[in-house]
VONUVO-801176 format. One record per residue (C-alpha): y, z, x. Coordinates in steps of 0.02 Angstrom, whole numbers, padded with zeros to 5 digits, always signed. Layout:
<rs>
YZX;...
</rs>
This chain:
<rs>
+00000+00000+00000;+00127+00027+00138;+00081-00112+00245;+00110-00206+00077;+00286-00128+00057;+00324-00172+00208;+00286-00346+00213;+00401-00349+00048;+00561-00265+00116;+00534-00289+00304;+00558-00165+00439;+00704-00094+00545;+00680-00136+00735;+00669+00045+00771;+00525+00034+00639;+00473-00131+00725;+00459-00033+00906;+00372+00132+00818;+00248+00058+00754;+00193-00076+00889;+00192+00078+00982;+00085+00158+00855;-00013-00003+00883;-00062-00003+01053;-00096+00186+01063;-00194+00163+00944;-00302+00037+01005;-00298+00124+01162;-00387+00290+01078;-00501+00177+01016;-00543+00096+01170;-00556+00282+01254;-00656+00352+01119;-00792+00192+01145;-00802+00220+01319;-00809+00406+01286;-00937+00388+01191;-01043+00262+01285;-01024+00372+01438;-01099+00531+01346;-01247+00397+01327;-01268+00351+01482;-01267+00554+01536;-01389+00555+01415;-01522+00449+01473;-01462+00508+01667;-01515+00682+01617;-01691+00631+01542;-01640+00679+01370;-01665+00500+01289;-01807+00498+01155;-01909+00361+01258;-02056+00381+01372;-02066+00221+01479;-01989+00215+01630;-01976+00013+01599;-01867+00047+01424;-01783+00186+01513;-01727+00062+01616;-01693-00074+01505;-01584+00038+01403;-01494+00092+01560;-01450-00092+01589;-01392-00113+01401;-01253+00019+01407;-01203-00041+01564;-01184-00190+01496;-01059-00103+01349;-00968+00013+01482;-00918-00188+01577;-00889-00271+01418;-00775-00154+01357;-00656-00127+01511;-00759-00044+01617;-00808-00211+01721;-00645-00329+01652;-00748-00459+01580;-00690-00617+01474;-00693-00515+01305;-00577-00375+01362;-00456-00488+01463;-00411-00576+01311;-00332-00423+01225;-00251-00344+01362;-00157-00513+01372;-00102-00529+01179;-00040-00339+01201;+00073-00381+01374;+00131-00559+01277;+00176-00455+01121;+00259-00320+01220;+00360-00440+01323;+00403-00532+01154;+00467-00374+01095;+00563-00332+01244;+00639-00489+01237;+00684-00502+01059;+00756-00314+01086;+00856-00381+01234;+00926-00506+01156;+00991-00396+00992;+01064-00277+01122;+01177-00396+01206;+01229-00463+01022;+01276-00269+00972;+01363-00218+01113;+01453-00386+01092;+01498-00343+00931;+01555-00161+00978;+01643-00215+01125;+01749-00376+01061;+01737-00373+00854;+01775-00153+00847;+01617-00135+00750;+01555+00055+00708;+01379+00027+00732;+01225+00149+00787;+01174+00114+00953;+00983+00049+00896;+01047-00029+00748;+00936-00162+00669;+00992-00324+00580;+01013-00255+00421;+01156-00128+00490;+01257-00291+00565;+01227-00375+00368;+01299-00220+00320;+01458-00193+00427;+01500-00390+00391;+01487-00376+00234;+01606-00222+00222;+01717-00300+00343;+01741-00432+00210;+01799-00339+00061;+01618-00289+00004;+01519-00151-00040;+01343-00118+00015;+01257+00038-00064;+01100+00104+00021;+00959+00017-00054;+01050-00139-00010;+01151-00174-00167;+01306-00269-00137;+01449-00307-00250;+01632-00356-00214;+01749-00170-00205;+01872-00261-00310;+01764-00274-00467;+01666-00123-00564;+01522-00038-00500;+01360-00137-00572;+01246-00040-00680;+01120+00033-00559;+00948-00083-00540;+00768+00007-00580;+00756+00114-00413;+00934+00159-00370;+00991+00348-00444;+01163+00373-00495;+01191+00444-00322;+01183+00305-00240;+01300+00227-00357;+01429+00361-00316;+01390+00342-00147;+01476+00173-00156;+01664+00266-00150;+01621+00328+00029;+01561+00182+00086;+01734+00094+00038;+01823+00226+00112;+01727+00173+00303;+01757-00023+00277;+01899+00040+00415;+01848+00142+00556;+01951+00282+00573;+02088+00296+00722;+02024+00353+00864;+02092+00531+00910;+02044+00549+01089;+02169+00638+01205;+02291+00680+01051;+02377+00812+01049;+02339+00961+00914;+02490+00929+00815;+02426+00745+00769;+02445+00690+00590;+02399+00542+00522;+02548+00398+00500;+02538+00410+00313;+02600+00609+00309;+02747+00568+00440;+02808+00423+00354;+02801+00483+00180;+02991+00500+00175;+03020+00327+00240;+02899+00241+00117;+02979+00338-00039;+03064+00194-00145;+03011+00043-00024;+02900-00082-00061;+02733-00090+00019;+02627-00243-00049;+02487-00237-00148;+02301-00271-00065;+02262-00455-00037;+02085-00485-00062;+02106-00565+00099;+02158-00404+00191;+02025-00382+00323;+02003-00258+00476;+02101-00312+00645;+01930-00347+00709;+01894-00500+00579;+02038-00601+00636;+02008-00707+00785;+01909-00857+00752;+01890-00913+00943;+01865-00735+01009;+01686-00782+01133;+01557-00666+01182;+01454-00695+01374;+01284-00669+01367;+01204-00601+01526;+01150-00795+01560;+01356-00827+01568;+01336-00946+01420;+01497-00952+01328;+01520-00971+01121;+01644-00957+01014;+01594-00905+00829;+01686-00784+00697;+01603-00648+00627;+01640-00712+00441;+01679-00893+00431;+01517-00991+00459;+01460-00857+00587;+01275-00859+00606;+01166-00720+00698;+01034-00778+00801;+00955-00633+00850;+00799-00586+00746;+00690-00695+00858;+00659-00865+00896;+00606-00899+00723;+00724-00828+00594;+00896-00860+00589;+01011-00786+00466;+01171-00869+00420;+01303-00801+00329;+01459-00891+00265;+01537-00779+00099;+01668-00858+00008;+01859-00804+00046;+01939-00752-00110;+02104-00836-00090;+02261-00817-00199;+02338-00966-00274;+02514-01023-00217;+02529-01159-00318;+02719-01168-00400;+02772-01026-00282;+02931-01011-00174;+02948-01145-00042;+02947-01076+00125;+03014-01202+00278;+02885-01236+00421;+02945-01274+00585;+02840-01290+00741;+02893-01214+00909;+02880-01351+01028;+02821-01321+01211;+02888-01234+01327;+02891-01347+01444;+02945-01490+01344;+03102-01519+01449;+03079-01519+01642;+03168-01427+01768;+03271-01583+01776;+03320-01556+01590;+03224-01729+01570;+03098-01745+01437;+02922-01725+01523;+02817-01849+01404;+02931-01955+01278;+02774-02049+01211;+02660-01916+01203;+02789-01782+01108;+02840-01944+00985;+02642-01955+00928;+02627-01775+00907;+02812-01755+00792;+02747-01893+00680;+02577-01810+00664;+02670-01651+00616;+02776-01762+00504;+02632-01831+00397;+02580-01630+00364;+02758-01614+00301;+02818-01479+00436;+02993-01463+00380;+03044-01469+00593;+03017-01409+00757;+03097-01254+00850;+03159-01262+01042;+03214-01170+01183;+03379-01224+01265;+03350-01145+01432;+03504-01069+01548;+03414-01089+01668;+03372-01277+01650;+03570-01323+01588;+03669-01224+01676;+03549-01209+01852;+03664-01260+01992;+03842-01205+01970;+03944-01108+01832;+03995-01197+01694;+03911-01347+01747;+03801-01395+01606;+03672-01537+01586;+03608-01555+01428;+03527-01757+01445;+03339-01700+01396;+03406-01601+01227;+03507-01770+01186;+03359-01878+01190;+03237-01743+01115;+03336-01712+00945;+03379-01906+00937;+03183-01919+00931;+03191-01783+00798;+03330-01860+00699;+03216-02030+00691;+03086-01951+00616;+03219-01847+00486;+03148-01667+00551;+03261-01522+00559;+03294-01409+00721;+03295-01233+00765;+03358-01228+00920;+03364-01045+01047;+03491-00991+01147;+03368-00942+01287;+03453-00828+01401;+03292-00762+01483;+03180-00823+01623;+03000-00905+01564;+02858-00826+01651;+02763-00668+01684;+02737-00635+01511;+02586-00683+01383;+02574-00862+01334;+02692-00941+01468;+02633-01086+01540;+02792-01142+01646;+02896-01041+01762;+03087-01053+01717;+03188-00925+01809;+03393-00884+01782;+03511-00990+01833;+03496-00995+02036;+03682-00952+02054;+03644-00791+01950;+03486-00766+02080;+03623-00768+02203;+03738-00654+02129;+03583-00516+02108;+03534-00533+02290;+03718-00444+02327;+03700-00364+02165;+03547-00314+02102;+03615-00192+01963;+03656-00352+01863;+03480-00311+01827;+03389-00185+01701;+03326-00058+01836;+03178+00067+01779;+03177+00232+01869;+03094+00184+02023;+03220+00057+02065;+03126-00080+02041;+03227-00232+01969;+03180-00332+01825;+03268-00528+01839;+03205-00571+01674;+03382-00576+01587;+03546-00474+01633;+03573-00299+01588;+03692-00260+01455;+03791-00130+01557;+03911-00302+01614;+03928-00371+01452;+04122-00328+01458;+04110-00301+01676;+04168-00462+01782;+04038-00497+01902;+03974-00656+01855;+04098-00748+01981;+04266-00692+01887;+04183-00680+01713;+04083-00538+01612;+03913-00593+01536;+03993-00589+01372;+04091-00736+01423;+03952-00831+01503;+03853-00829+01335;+03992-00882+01243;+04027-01063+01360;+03855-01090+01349;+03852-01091+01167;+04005-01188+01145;+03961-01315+01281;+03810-01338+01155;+03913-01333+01001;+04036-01482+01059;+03891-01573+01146;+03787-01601+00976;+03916-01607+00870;+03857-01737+00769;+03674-01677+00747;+03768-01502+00659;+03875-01642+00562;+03715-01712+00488;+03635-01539+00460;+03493-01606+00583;+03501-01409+00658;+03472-01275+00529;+03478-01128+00612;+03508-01040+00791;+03419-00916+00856;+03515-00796+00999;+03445-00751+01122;+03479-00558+01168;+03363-00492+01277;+03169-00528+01346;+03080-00664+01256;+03239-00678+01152;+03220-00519+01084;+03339-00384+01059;+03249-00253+01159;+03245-00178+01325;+03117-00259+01447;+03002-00103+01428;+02836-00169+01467;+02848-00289+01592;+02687-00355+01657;+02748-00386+01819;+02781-00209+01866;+02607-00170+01800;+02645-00124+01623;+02455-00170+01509;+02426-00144+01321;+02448+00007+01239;+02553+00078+01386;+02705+00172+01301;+02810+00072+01455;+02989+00147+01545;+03167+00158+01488;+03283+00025+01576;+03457+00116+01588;+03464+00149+01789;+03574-00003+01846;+03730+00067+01905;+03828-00006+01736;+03733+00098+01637;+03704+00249+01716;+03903+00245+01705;+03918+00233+01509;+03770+00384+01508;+03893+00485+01608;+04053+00432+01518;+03962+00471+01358;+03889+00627+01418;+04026+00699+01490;+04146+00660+01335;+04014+00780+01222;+04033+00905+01335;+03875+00921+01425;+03889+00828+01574;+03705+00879+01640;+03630+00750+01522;+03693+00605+01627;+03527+00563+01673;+03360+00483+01604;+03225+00590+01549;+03114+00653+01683;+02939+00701+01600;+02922+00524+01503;+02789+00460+01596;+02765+00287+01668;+02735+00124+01605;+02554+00152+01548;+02546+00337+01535;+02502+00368+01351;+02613+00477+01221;+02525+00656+01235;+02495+00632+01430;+02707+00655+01432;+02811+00814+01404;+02943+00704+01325;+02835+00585+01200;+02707+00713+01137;+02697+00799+00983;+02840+00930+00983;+02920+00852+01151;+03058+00818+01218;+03123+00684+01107;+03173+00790+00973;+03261+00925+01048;+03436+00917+01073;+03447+00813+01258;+03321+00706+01177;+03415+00651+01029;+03575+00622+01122;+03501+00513+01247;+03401+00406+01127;+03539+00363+01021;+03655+00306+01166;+03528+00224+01207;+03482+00137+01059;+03688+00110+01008;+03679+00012+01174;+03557-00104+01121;+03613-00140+00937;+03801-00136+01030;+03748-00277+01121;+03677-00357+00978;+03828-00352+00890;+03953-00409+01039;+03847-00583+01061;+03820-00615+00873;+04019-00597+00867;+04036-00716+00990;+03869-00841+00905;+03968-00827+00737;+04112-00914+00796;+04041-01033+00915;+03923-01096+00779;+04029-01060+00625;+03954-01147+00479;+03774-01135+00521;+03661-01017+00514;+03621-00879+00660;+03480-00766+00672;+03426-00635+00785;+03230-00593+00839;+03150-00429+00844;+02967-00379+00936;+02853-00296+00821;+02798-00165+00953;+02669-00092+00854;+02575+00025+00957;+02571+00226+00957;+02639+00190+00774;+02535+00315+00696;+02603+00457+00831;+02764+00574+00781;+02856+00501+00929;+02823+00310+00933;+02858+00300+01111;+02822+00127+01130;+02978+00088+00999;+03095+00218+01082;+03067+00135+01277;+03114-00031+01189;+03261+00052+01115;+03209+00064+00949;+03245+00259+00891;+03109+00247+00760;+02995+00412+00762;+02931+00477+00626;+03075+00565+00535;+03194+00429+00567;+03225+00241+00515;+03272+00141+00669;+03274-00029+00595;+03420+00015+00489;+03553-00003+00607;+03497-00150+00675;+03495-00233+00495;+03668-00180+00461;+03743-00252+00610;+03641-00412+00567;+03710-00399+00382;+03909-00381+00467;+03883-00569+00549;+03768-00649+00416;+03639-00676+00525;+03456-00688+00484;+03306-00568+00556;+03170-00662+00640;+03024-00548+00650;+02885-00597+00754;+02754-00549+00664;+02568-00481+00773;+02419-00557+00688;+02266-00412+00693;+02221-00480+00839;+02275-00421+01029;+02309-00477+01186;+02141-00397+01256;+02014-00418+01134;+01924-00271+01198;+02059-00158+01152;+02041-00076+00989;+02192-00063+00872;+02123+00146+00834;+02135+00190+01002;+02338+00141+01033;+02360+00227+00848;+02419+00051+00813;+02487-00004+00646;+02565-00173+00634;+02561-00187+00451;+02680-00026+00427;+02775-00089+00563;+02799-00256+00467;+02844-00184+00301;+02972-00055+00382;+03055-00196+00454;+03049-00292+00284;+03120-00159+00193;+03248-00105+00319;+03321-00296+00289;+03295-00320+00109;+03393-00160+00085;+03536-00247+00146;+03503-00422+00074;+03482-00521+00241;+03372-00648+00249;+03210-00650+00354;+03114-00782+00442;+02963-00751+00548;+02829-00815+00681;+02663-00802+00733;+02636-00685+00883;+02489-00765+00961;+02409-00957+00916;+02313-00941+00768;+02192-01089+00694;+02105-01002+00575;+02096-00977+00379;+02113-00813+00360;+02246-00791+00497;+02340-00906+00393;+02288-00833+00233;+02379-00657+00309;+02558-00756+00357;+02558-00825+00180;+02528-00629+00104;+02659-00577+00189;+02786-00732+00189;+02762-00727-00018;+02713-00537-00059;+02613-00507-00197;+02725-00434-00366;+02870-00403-00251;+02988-00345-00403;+03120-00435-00337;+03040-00596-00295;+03060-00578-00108;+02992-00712+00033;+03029-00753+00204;+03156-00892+00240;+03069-00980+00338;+02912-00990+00448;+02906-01054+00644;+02708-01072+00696;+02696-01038+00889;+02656-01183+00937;+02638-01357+00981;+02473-01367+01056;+02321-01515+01094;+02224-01373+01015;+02326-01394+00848;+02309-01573+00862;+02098-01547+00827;+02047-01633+00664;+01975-01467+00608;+02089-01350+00660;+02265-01470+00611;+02172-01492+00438;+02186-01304+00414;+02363-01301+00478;+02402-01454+00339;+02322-01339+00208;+02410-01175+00262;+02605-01302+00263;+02553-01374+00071;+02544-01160+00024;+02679-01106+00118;+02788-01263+00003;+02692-01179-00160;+02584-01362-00174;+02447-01379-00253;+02304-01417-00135;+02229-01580-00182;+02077-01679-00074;+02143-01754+00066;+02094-01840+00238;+02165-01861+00408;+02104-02027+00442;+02265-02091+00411;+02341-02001+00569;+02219-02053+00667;+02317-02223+00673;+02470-02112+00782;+02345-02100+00930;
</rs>
């Protein structure tokens, strides 16, 4: 009857490797009890006490056991090799087969954060999927989607087990990891409370799914070096079993319908390298192909960097701006908008450049004299990524301030095209105000060591700044505070490892607070001195201003990673406010760039940085709507995949939003031969149609195929 059962609902491989164990003891008690007992026979007839009288049968029966004692392993004849081999093949089959389900597990638990047992069988990595994808799986195996009613319990499973369902939702998510935090930890939901109370957070997407769900070309190496690239969800298939049985699993995405919804404007960011250090265009014939490609999916236009350091290279106020003519000509042809970025950084160092372009070289110059033109951490060492703010309004830039550098570069640009903003060819301009464009400090630079979830180091310890921390020190009386904290770690210390970020640190006594909010008014101060200037060089269009979602150590009191960036935003305190007011005073838009749930290093896990980009987002959000500004957004990392895109559209068109909020526009990062795959640009077509509220109809590519 069990053997039967078995064969009906299979066995776990920890059952498997029991009971072939079970197996060959058993056969081996067998075998020892045969030869036992043949040998008691054989001491039988030694001793004389066999019932027999003849010497000659004594002997012949002497012969015959012999015979049994060799036949049975005594002698390793033919009939007891063969067994002995079927047992080694069957344990090396086993061994092999366990092997291989090893390496797929720890793959799993390594790159996809799944919370499985360390000899977990096939039916556990069914299981977690399953959850991972919206579902619920009760013990006997039932599964049902969470989002409809419980089904009405089948002959063998108890009302327990139906109950049993609620915690099994509740673990869909593993739980943040709370190694190395401090006692006074609480979870992000009690600290921000207060913030949330009256905001809007979205309802669940039936497309919500774990961080670890997300990346579609995330590979796992087998010990043979092999590499593969498969998703745990979309047509992901687990060969591991053995060589024999394969399961496959492909469940359908639920996906909502954005048919007659609010059209949303796609642009794609172009490459970064598109114009040369020459400010020529690197490949004219190969960029045309790929804009009218992009064209025929009905991308609205194309975003680009207009690099300092490519226009302005050689001498001050010497600008050369012949690769941007012929680049938006090309763009005009094909009747695409622009976004174009004021790119006042250096290219390089950071994740996802590809080219090297460095500051002007006459700026290079000046910082070899002058290094505190530079943000400076507390070492000394210099970052040359972009200037530091402390000479906005100081002349050291060859007789002008940096303030006034921005602003001929931006007019030289706004006389130059004149015509293209004439014909509304450029819709909007993005600033740029710090690293990557960002209005941040560089925090976490990679080339001073900085690596995910590092809480990174304040930049305030040029010269220029350490002056307004003294000037505004000393004017509220406590001129001791004229200096950066000293017990805030280093660039990847983590928050509890510090006396300044932990729980009940530094931050929020009363040194603390003052320095944090000089330093943060000197980051939204800057913000608000270059938009001034942005407003009135491009007056007419629109201007917009991007913000890094630094998500990690989100769900910790401090949020040190925010405050290093600049962004005063623990727990008890809304630090995207200011920064949406000032952006409100120049009618400027907020360009959020938005982290999919995926990382830099896949074998990070999102639990153990207490990371939450979704809160992150939706603070943000709210902090902009309050003031009626409008938002636009962009993928932080290259995305090809469904449900990737599925996420972007949630969030660029939220779900009931009382007021009928969506983004303003959407820029997809970027321009890519990887985008250009049939399968992959067919998903990007289908996620453009959604974002313009189309209705998605059957369609083919093979008419592009004529642009190649």
């Amino acid at each position: 009857m069990a053997t039967d059962m078995q064969k009906l609902i299979g066995t776990s491989e920890e059952d498997d490797e029991e009971e072939m164990d079970m197996d060959v003891k058993e056969e081996d008690d067998e075998d020892e009890n045969r030869e036992k007992h043949i040998a008691r026979q054989v001491m039988v007839g030694i001793d004389g006490g066999m019932a027999s009288n003849s010497s000659n049968n004594q002997f012949l029966h002497h012969q015959h056991i012999q015979d049994q004692v060799s036949t049975l392993g005594g002698g390793g004849g033919a009939r007891r090799s063969r067994p002995l081999e079927e047992k080694e093949r069957t344990k090396l089959r086993e061994r092999h087969r366990r092997a291989i389900t090893a390496r797929i597990l720890a793959g799993l638990r390594r790159h996809g954060n799944y919370n499985l047992r360390v000899r977990a069988d096939i039916n556990d990595v069914i299981a977690a999927l399953a959850r991972e994808a919206g579902w619920v799986v009760l013990p006997d195996g039932t599964t049902f989607p969470s989002r409809t009613q419980n089904p009405r319990p089948l002959g063998g499973t108890s009302a327990g087990a139906i109950s049993s369902s609620t915690h099994l939702v509740s673990q869909q998510t593993p739980s943040a990891s709370l190694r190395g935090v401090s006692p006074g930890y609480r979870p992000s939901v009690e600290y921000n409370s207060s913030r949330l109370k009256g905001v809007f957070v979205p309802a669940p997407s039936p497309y919500d799914l774990p961080t670890s769900t997300q990346s579609q070309n995330s590979a796992m190496m087998g010990d043979g070096g092999e590499q593969t690239e498969s998703h745990p969800l979309i047509s992901g298939s687990l060969d591991n079993v053995n060589d024999k049985q394969i399961v496959d699993m492909s469940p359908k995405l639920l996906e909502r319908d954005f048919t007659g919804s609010s059209y949303v404007p796609v642009y794609v960011m172009l490459p970064l390298g598109v114009i040369n250090m020459k400010c020529e265009l690197a490949d004219p014939d190969g960029l045309l192909k790929q804009l009218r490609v992009l064209k025929s999916a009905s991308v609205d236009g194309v975003m680009v960097d207009c690099w300092w350091g490519i226009v302005e290279a050689h001498a001050p106020q010497e600008y050369n701006w012949n690769g941007y003519k012929r680049l938006f000509q090309m763009v005009h042809e094909l009747k695409l908008k622009l976004q174009v970025v004021m790119s006042f950084h250096e290219c390089g160092g950071n994740f996802g450049d590809d080219v090297c372009i460095p500051l002007p070289h006459w700026i290079a110059e000046i910082g070899r004299s002058n290094p505190d033109i530079f943000f400076t951490d507390r070492e000394g060492r210099r970052n040359p990524e972009c200037l530091s703010w402390g000479i906005d309004r100081e002349r050291v830039l060859r007789g002008r301030t940096a303030l006034e550098v921005y602003f001929d570069y931006m007019r030289s640009f706004r006389v130059e095209f004149d015509e293209f903003f004439h014909d509304d060819l450029i819709s909007m301009v993005e600033i740029g105000l710090g690293p990557c464009g960002e209005l941040r400090y560089p925090s976490c630079p990679v080339k001073h060591g900085w690596r995910y979830p590092g809480i990174g180091e304040f930049q305030c310890y040029d010269q220029y700044l350490l002056k307004s921390l003294k000037k505004t020190a000393e004017a509220r009386g406590h001129p001791c505070w004229a200096r950066g904290p000293e017990n805030a770690g280093t660039y990847n210390t983590q928050p509890h490892e510090t006396g300044f970020f932990c729980d009940g640190g530094d931050y929020d006594v009363y040194y603390g607070r003052f320095f944090l909010n000089w330093y943060s008014r000197i980051l939204v101060e800057h913000g608000d001195r270059v938009l001034s200037l942005a407003k009135l060089a491009f007056e007419g269009t629109q201007i917009s201003a991007k913000l890094s979602g630094i998500h990690w150590w989100y769900k910790t009191a401090s949020h040190a990673a925010e405050l290093t960036a600049g962004y005063y935003n623990p727990c008890n305190r809304d630090g995207y406010a200011a920064i949406a007011v000032m952006l409100k005073k120049h009618g400027a838009t907020l360009n959020i760039s938005y982290s999919e749930l995926r990382m830099l290093d896949q074998q990070v896990d999102f639990s153990d940085a207490l990371s939450d980009p979704d809160g992150l987002l939706w603070q943000v959000l709210n902090a902009a709507w309050d003031v009626d500004i409008p938002i636009a957004s962009e993928n932080a990392l290259p995305c090809h995949d469904r449900i990737t895109y599925n996420k972007i559209l949630d969030n660029a068109k939220p779900l009931n939003n009382p007021d009928g909020r969506h983004f303003w526009s959407f820029t997809y990062l970027r321009l890519s031969p990887l985008l250009m795959d049939r399968q992959n640009f067919m998903e990007f077509e289908r996620f453009v149609k959604k974002m313009h509220g189309e209705a998605l109809e059957n369609y083919s590519l093979l008419f592009i195929l004529q642009f190649f």
